[in-house]
C-alpha positions in Angstrom: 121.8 -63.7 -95.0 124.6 -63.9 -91.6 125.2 -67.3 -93.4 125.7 -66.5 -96.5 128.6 -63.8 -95.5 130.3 -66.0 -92.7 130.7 -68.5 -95.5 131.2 -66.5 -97.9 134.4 -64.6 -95.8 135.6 -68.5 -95.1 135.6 -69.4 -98.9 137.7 -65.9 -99.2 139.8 -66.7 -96.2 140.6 -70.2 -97.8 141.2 -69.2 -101.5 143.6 -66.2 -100.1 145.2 -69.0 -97.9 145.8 -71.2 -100.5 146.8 -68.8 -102.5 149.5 -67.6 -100.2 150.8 -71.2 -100.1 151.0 -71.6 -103.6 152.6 -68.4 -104.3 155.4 -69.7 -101.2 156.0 -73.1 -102.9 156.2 -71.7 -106.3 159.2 -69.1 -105.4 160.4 -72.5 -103.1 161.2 -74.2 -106.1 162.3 -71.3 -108.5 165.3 -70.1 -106.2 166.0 -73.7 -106.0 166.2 -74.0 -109.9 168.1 -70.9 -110.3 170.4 -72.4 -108.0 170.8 -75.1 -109.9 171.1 -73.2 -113.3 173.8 -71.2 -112.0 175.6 -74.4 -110.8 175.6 -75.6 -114.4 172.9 -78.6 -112.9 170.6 -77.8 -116.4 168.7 -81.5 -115.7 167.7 -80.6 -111.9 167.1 -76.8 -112.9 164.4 -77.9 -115.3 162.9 -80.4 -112.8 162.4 -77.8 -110.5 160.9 -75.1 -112.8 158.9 -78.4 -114.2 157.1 -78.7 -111.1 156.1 -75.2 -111.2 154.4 -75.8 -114.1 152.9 -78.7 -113.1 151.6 -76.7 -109.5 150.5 -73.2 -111.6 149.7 -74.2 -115.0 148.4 -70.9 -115.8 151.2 -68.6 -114.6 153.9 -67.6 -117.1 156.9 -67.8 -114.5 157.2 -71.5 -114.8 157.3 -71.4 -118.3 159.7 -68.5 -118.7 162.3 -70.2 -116.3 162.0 -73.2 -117.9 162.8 -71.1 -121.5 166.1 -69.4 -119.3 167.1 -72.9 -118.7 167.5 -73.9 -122.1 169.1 -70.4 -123.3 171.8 -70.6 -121.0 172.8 -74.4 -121.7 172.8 -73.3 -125.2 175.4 -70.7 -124.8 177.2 -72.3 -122.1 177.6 -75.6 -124.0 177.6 -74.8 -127.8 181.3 -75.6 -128.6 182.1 -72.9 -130.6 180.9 -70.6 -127.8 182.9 -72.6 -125.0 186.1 -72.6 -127.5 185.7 -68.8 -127.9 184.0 -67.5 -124.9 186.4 -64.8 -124.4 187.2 -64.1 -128.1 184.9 -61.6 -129.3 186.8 -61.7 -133.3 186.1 -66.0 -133.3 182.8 -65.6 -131.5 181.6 -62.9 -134.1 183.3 -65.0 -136.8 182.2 -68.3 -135.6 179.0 -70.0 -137.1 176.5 -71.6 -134.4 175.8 -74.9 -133.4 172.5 -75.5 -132.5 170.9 -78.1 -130.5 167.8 -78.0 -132.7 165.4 -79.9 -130.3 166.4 -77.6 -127.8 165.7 -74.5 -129.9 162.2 -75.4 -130.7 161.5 -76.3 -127.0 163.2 -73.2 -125.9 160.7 -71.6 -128.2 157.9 -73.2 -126.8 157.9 -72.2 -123.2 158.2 -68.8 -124.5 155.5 -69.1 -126.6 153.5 -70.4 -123.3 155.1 -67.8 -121.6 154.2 -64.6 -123.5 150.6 -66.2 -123.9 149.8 -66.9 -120.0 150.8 -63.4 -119.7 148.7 -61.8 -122.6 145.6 -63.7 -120.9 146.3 -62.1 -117.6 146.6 -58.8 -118.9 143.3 -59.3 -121.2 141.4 -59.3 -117.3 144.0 -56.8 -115.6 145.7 -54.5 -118.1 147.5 -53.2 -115.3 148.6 -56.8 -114.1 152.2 -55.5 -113.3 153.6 -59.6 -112.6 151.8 -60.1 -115.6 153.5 -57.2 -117.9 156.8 -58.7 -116.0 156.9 -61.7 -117.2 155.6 -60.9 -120.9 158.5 -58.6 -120.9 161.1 -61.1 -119.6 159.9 -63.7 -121.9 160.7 -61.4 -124.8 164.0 -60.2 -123.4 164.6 -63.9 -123.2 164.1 -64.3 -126.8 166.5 -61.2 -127.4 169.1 -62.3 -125.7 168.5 -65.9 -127.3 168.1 -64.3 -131.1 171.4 -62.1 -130.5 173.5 -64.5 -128.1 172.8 -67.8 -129.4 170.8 -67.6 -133.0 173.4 -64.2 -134.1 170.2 -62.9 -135.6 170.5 -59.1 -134.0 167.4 -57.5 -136.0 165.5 -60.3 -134.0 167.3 -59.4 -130.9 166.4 -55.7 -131.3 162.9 -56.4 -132.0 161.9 -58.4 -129.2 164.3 -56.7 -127.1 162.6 -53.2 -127.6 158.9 -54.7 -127.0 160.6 -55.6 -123.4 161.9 -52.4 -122.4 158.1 -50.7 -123.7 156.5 -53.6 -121.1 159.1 -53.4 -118.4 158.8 -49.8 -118.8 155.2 -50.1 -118.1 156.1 -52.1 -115.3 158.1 -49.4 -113.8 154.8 -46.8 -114.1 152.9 -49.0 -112.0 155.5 -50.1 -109.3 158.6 -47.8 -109.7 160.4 -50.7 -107.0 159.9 -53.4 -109.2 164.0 -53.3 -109.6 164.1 -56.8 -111.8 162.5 -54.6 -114.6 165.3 -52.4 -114.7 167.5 -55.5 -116.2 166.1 -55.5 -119.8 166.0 -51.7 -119.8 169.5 -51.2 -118.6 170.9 -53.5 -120.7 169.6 -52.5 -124.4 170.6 -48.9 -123.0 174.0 -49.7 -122.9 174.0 -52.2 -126.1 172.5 -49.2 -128.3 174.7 -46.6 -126.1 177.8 -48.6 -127.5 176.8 -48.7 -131.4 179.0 -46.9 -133.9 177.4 -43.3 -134.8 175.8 -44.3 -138.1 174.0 -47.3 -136.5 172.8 -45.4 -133.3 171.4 -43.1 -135.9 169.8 -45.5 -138.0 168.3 -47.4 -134.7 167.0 -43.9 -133.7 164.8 -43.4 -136.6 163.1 -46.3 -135.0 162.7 -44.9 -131.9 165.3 -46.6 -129.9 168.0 -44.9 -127.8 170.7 -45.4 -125.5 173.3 -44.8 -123.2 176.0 -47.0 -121.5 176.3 -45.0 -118.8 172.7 -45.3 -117.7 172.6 -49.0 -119.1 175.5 -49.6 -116.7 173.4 -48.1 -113.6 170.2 -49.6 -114.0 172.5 -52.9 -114.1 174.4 -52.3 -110.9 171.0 -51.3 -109.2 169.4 -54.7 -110.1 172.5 -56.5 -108.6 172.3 -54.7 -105.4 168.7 -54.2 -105.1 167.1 -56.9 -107.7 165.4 -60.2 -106.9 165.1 -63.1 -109.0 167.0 -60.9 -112.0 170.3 -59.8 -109.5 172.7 -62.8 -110.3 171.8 -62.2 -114.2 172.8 -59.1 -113.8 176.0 -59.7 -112.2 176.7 -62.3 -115.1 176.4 -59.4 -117.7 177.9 -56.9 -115.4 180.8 -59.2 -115.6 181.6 -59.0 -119.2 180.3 -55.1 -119.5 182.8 -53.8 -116.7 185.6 -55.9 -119.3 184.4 -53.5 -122.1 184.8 -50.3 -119.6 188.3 -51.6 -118.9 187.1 -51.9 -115.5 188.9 -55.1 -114.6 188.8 -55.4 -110.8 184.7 -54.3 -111.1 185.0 -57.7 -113.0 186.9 -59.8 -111.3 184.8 -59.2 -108.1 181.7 -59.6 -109.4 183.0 -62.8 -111.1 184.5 -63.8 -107.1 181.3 -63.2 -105.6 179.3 -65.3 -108.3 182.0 -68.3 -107.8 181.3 -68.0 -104.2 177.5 -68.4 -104.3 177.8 -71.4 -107.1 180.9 -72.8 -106.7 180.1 -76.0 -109.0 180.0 -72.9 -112.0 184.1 -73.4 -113.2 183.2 -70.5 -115.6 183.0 -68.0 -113.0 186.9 -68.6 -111.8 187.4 -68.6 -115.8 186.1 -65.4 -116.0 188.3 -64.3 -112.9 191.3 -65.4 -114.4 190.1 -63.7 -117.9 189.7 -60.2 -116.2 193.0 -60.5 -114.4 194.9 -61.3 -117.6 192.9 -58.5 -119.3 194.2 -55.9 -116.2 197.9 -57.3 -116.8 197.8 -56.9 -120.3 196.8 -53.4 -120.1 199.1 -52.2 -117.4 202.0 -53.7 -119.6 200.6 -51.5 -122.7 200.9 -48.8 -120.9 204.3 -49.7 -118.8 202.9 -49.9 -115.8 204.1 -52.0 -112.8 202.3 -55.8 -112.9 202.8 -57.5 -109.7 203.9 -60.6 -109.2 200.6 -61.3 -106.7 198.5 -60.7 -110.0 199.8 -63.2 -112.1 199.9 -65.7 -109.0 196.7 -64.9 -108.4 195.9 -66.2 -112.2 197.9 -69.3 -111.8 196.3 -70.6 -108.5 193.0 -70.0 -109.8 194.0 -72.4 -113.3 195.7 -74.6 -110.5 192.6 -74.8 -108.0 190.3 -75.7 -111.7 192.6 -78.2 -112.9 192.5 -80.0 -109.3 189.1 -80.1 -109.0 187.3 -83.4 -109.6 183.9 -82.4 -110.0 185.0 -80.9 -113.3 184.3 -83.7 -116.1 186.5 -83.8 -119.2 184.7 -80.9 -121.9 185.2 -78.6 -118.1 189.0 -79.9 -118.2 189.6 -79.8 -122.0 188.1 -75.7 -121.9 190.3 -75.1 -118.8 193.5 -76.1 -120.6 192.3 -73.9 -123.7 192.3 -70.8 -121.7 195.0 -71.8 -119.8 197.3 -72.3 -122.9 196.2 -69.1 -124.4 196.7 -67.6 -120.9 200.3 -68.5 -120.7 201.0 -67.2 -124.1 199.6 -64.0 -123.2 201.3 -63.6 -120.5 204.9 -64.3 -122.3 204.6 -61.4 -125.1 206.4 -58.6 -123.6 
């Protein structure tokens, strides 16, 4: 009987063990492919988040980053998007060009996704990584339906059945902070709808407000995880909405800073300072020269870098032309 529980303890010891190292190796080579996918390196992203697959076949988180990968080289490289990225009247009139292979992948790992989860949570309904990543595989497909696909009934849909698991998620571990991202941010998208929609989208049972959207944001990008640097990306273009142009511009710095290979992040810089200078001379306020310098070294220090390969170049001399005739309208 002393036998049978001395090895019984070492087969626990060794499973927990192994455990342990798998669970070190696995977030090893998911920061590694987030930093890569932030660095616009889509190829050596995937390869990472491949392996993950390949070490925990049955975990969703390999799956689901593998599905982020393909999302955000869909939106960074359709060329509508890239021609348009800060035009919201050409974006919304604009029709999508979709990399179909991609699409049907992307689908894939989130079907793999959502299932590895749903069999974890058949054993454990209180599996709060497993209601994580169900929910982040469907606010996944939201933001894919809405930002890439323009199909925003989809968008709601799956992004509602993400809030009501990250929700969940919050019940069981109120600390879990990357949970907050998908609930902050339909918050603030149904906190911003005309009155007539927010009504209609109330009859359904969802509501909102921006000003709690735009806190649950800012605490995932001070206190988040693996979800802080996506919410400093949509932070980014929501303090632009708010007309809160130097809350953009630094959160846009301190993303350029971390991946510095990511040319949209000093486009995005340059975007949010033009915005500020634009407003100030609406409302004939003093523009300094130091902000419209500061707009012209950053075009300067993209056009001399020679990482940036010729669709990079060809987008920053876009913006830049429209940039200059912004800046000339009195």
């Amino acid at each position: 009987m002393k036998l049978f529980a001395v090895t019984f303890i070492v087969v626990l010891f060794f499973a927990s063990a192994v455990a342990q190292d798998e669970r070190k190796q696995l977030d090893a080579l998911r920061a590694e492919g987030y930093d890569a996918l932030y660095n616009l390196d889509y190829e050596g992203a995937r390869k990472r988040f491949q392996k993950m697959i390949d070490l925990a076949p049955n975990h969703p988180a390999g799956a689901q980053c593998f599905a982020s990968s393909l999302w955000l080289q869909q939106l960074n490289e359709a060329w509508e998007l890239k021609a348009t990225l800060y035009s919201t009247e050409a974006y919304e009139k604009g029709k999508p060009q979709l990399n179909r292979a991609q699409v049907d992948e992307f689908r894939k790992w989130i079907r793999t996704s959502k299932q590895l989860s749903q069999a974890r949570l058949k054993k454990d309904p209180r599996d709060v990584e497993a209601l994580y990543f169900l929910g982040a595989a469907e606010g996944l497909e939201a933001a894919f339906a809405g930002g890439v696909e323009r199909k925003f009934r989809a968008a709601l849909r799956s992004g509602t059945d993400a809030v009501d698991h990250h929700k969940e998620v919050l019940k069981l571990s109120p600390e879990f902070r990357d949970a907050e991202l998908t609930i902050g941010l339909l918050n603030y998208v149904i906190g911003s709808l005309t009155l007539p929609v927010k009504m209609l989208v109330a009859t359904m049972g969802v509501r909102g407000s921006k000003k709690r959207g735009l806190e649950a944001l800012e605490r995932v990008a001070a206190e988040g995880q693996w979800a802080r640097d996506a919410a400093r990306v949509l932070l980014i273009d929501l303090y632009k909405r708010e007309k809160r142009w130097n809350d953009s511009f630094e959160m846009a710095r301190q993303l350029s800073e971390k991946y510095p290979r990511n040319y949209l992040f000093k486009l995005q810089m340059a975007d949010a300072r033009v915005s500020e200078i634009l407003a100030l001379r609406k409302k004939k306020a003093l523009v300094t020269a130091s902000q419209e310098q500061q707009v012209s070294g950053i075009f300067s220090s993209l056009l001399r870098d020679k990482n940036l390969d010729r669709k990079a170049i060809d987008l920053v001399n876009f913006r830049l032309n429209i940039t200059r005739q912004q800046l000339k309208q009195p």
